[in-house]
C-alpha positions as CSV (number, residue, x, y, z in Angstrom):
1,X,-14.0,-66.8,-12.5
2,X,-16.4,-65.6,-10.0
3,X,-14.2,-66.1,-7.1
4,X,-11.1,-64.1,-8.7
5,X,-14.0,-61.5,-9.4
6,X,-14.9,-61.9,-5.4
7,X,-11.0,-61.5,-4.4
8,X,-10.7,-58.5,-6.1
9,X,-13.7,-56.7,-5.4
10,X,-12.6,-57.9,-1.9
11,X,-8.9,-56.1,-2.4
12,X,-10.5,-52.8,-4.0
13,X,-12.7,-52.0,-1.2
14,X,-9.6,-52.8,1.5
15,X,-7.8,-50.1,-0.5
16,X,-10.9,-47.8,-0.3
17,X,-10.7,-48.4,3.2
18,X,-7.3,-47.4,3.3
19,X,-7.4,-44.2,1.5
20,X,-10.1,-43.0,3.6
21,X,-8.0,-44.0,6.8
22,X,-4.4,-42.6,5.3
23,X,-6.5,-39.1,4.3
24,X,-7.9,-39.0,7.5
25,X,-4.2,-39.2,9.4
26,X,-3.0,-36.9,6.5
27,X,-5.0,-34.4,7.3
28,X,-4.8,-34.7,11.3
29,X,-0.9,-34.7,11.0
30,X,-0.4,-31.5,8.3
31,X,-3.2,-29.9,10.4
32,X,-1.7,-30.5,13.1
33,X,1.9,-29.9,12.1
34,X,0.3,-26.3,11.0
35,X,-1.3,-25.6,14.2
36,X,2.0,-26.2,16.4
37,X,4.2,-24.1,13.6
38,X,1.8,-21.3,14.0
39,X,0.6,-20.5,17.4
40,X,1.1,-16.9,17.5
41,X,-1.3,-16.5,14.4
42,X,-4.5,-15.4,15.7
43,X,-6.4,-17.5,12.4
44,X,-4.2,-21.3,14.2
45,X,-6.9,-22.5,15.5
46,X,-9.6,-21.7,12.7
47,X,-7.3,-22.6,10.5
48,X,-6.4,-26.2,12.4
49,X,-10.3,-26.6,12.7
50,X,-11.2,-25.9,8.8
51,X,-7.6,-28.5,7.9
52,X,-9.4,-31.4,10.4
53,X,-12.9,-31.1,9.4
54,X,-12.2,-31.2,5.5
55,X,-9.9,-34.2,6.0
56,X,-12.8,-35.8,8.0
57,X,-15.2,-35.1,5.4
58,X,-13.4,-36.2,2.4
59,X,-12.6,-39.7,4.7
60,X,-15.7,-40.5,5.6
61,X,-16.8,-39.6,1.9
62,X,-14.3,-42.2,0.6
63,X,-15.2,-44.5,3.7
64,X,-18.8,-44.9,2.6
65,X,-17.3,-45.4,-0.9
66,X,-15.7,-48.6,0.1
67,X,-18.6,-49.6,2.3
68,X,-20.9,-49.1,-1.3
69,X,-18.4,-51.5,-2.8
70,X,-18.1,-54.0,-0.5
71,X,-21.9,-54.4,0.3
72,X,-23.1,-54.0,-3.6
73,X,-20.3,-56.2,-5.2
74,X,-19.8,-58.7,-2.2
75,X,-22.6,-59.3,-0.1
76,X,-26.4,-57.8,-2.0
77,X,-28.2,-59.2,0.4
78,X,-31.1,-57.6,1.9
79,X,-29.6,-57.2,5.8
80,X,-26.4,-55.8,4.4
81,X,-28.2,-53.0,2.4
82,X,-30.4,-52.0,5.5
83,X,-27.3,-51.9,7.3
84,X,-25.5,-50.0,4.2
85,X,-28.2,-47.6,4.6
86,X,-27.8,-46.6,7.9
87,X,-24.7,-46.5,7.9
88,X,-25.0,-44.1,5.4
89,X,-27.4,-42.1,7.1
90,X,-25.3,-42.2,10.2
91,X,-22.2,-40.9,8.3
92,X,-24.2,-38.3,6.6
93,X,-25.7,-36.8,9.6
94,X,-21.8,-36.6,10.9
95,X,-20.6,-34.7,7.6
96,X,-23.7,-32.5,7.8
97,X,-22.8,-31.6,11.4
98,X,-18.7,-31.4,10.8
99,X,-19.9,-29.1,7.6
100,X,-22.4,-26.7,9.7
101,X,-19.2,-26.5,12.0
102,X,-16.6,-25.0,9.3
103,X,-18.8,-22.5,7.9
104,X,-20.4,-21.3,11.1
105,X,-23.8,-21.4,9.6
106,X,-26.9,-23.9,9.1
107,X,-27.2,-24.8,5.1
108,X,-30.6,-22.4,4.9
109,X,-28.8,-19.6,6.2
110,X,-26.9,-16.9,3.4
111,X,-23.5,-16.9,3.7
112,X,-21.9,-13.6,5.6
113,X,-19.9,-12.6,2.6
114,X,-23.2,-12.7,0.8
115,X,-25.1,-11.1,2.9
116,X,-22.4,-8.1,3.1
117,X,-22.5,-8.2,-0.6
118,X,-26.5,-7.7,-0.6
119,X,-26.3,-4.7,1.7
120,X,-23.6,-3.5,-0.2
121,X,-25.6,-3.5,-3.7
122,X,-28.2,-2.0,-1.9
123,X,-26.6,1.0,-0.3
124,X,-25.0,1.7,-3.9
125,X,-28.7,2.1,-5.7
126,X,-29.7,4.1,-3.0
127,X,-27.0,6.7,-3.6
């Protein structure tokens, strides 16, 4: 019993691993099928950066899904949770930076609309 258990934790976090990878390649090839159709749009490239980053984020989301699986079902042992861990960490730091990329601003920072929105409000009470 415990080995069919083993198999098929086994098979579930290969097909974790494989959505991540075939979300990843989604995204590069609509993204990139986007970009090439629309060149003469001034918003191609923003648009082909935002379409890549998103896909990366959602991949290596789903990437340190699998990772989860496979060490916390499979393998508990201590060496394979420190190395869970960093991983982890590494793959966080890389979303963190991908995310501060797409919306042009760190996290602590307000977000332009926002701010427009503030100034807004506040030119309206002063009338």
């Amino acid at each position: 019993m415990n080995e069919i258990v083993r198999v098929w934790m086994e098979i579930v976090a290969h097909a974790i691993e494989l959505l991540a990878v075939g979300i990843i390649v989604a995204g590069v090839l609509v993204g990139t099928g986007r970009f090439l159709f629309s060149l003469t749009s001034d918003e191609a490239y923003n648009s082909y950066k935002e379409t890549l980053g998103k896909a990366l984020l959602l991949g290596l989301n789903v990437l340190v899904a699998g990772d989860i699986v496979r060490t916390v079902a499979l393998e508990p042992t201590i060496t394979n949770i420190l190395g869970l861990g960093l991983l982890v960490l590494v793959r966080t730091f890389v979303n963190w930076a991908i995310l501060v990329e797409l919306e042009e601003r760190w996290p602590w920072q307000v977000h332009r609309s926002e701010s427009r929105e503030v100034v807004t409000h506040k030119s309206l009470a002063e009338r």
